[in-house]
N, C-alpha and C positions, 0 to 999 in steps of 0.2 A: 819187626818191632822187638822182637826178641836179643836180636844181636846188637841192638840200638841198648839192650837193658841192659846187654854184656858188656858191654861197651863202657857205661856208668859202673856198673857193680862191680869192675876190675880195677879203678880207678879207688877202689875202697871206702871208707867212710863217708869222704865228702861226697861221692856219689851214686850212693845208695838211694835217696830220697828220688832222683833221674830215674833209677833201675827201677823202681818200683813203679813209676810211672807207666813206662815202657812196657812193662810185664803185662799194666792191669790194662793196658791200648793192644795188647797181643791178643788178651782173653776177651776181651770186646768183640775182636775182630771176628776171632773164631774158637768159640767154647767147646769145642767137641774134644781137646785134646789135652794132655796134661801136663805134658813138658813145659808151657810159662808158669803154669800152678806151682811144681817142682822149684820153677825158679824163681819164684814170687816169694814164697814157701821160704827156700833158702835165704833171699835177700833179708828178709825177718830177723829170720835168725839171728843173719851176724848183725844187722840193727842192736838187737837184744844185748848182746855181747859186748857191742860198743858204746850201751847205756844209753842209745838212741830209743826206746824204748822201757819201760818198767817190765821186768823180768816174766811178771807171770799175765802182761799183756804181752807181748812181744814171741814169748814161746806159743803161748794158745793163737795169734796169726800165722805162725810159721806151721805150728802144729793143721790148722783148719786145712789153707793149702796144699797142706804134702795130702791131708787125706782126700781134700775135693779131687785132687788129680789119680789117684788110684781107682779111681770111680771113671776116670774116663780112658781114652785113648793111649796106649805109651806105649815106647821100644821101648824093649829090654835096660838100656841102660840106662832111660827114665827111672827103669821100676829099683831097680840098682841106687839110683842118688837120692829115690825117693826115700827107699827103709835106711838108707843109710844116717839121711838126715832125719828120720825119728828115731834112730839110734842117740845121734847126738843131744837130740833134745829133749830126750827123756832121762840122758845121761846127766845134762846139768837142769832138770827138772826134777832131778832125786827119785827118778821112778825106775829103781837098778833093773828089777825085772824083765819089765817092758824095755829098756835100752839092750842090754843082752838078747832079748829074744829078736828086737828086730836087727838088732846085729848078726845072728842067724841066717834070717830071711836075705840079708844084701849078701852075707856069703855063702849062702843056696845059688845065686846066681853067677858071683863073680869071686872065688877063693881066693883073691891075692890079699896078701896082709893089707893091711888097714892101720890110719892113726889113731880111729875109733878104739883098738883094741888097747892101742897103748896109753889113751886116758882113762879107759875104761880100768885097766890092772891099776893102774896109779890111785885114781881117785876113788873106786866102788872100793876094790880090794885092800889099798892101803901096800900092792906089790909095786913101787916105785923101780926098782932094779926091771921088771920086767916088763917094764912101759919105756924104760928108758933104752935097753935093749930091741924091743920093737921100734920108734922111731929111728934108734942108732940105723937100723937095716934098710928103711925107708927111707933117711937121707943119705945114705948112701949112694941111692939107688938115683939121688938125682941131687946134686950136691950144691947146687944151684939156684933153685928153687927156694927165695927167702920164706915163704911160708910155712914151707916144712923145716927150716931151720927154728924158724920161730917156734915151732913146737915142741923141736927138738931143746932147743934151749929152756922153756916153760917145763918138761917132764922131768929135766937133768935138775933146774932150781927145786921142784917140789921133791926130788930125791936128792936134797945136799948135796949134791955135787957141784959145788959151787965153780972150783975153777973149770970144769968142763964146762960147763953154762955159760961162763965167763968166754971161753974160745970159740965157741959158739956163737954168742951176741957177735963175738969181732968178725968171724969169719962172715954171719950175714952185713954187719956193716960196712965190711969193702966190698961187697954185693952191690949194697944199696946204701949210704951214707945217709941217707934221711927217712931209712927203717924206722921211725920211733919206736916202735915197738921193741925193738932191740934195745934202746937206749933206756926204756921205762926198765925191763927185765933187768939190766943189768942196777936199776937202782935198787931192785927189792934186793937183789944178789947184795949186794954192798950192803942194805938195808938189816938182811938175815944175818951177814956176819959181825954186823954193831960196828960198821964202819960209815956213821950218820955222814961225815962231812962226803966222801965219796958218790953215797948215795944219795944226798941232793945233786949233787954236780948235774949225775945222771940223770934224775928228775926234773931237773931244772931244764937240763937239754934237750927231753921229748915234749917240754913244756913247751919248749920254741916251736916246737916243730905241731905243735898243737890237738898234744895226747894231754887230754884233760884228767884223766885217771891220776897221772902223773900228780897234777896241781894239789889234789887229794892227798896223795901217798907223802910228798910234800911236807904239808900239814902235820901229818901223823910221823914224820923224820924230826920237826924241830924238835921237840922236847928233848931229845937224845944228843941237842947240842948245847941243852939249858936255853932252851926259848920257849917256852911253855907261854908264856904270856902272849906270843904273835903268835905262836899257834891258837890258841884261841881268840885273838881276834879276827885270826885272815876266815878259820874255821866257820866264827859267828856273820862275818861278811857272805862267804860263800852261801850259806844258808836263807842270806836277807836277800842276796841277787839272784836263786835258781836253788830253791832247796826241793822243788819236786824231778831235780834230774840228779839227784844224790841219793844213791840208795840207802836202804835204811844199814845194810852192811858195813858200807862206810862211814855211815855216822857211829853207829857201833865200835866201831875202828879205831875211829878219828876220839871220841868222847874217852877210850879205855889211854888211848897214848898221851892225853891230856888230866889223867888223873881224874875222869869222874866216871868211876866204875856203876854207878847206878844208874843215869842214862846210856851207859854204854850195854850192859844188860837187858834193859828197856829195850834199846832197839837191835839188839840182836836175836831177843824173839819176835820185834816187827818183822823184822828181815824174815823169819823162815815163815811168817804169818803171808810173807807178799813172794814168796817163796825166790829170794835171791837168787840168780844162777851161780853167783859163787861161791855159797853155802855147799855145795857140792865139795869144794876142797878141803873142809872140814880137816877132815883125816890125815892130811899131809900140808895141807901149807904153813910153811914155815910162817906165814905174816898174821898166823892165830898163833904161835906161840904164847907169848904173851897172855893168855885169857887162858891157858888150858888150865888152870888151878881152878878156876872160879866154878866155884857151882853150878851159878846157869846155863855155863860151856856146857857143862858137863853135862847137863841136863836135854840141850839141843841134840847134844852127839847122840843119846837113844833115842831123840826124836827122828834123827836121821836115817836110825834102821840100816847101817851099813849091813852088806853081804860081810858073813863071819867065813 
């Protein structure tokens, strides 16, 4: 049942909802052990991530899992993907401490560099050169693997390095041409450097491919081509047809690039209240430029308690 969930959950997004199936048909079968929990655990997660899930429903399942499985049965490299993945998820649950420490524990077990480390310097620290240097060595090491390019590309945007990011995106899209994720990345890229018309293009094209994030980011571009008016209506559409799978971040987002800074404050302290997992980028994403003047930014940034 397991390799039935691996089977879905490689297949990514669209088959996640499979993988979980699979998982909770494995722990059925026989609970004594923890490696489906791990992997149950895990499929959470990136749910979470892909906004299939609300953030601080989504990490506290991923979170239950990884722990009911520490409690039972595991190889070594169970107990490995176990801390490693409350590493992550205490990483974008804003709980610096507890991310570090079990980032620790997974390398008491197994020392090899980790991507862990290099969100970890990026987002907790605010050292972007040296998250971007850590994955640099890790794609290296396997140049191949659109995943780790994908990350590689996301640490190089959050540290301005725009055209690296940019060689990046392309290098995983003759990998895989219907990467979206690559395609999205490359729109915030165009996006950060106030290059709106580009940066729809881009959005537009993972929109095809059916990165909903995209359709958001979208939204929050037109103003920057003088369409403020469609952006608030597509914005108020989106809202009327699926406004509990829009997080309050991006409404935040969406309401600041359409000139109403008072709902956009409004829900960017909903967001840390429902604790957004992308409230962690605070520090470094370029796509809060924009709001770092505003007082209630500013105000969120000490509620986040970054590591000084």
């Amino acid at each position: 049942m397991v390799l039935k969930g691996n089977y879905y959950f490689y297949k990514g997004p669209a088959g996640y909802g499979e993988a979980v199936a699979y998982y909770k048909k494995a722990i059925a079968i026989d609970s004594s052990h923890g490696h489906p929990h791990v992997r149950l655990g895990w499929t959470y997660y990136q749910m979470t991530l892909y906004s299939q899930y609300p953030s601080d429903v989504g990490l506290k399942k991923a979170r239950d899992e990884i722990e009911k499985a520490l409690t039972l049965k595991m190889t070594t490299a169970d107990k490995h993907s176990a801390f490693r993945a409350l590493a992550f998820i205490n990483l974008w649950g804003f709980q610096w401490r507890k991310a570090y420490d079990e980032y620790q524990n997974f390398l008491n077990i197994n020392p090899k560099q980790d991507i862990f480390n290099a969100f970890y310097q990026s987002l907790a620290l605010g050292n972007t050169d040296e998250g971007i240097a850590i994955a640099q060595k890790i794609s290296d090491g396997n140049p191949v693997d659109v995943l780790n390019l994908r990350d590689f590309a996301i640490l190089q945007y959050l540290g301005r390095k725009y055209n690296d990011a940019l060689q990046t995106c392309d290098k995983t899209l003759e990998l895989d041409p219907t990467f979206d994720e690559a395609l999205r990345i490359k729109g915030h890229i165009y996006a950060a450097e106030r290059k709106p018309d580009s940066a729809l293009l881009f959005f537009g094209k993972a929109v095809a491919l059916g990165n909903q994030w995209s359709r958001l980011a979208s939204i929050m571009t037109l103003p920057q081509v003088g369409q403020k008016e469609q952006a608030k209506t597509l914005f108020a559409g989106a809202l009327s047809k699926n406004a509990e799978m829009i997080p309050a971040m991006a409404r935040a987002l969406t309401y600041y690039s359409i000139g109403e800074t008072g709902n956009a404050m409004e829900w960017l302290n909903k967001s840390y209240e429902a604790k957004d997992f992308w409230l962690a980028t605070l520090r470094v994403d370029p796509i809060w430029d924009p709001m770092r003047n505003e007082p209630g930014f500013q105000k969120l940034m000490k509620k986040m308690d970054f590591p000084q």
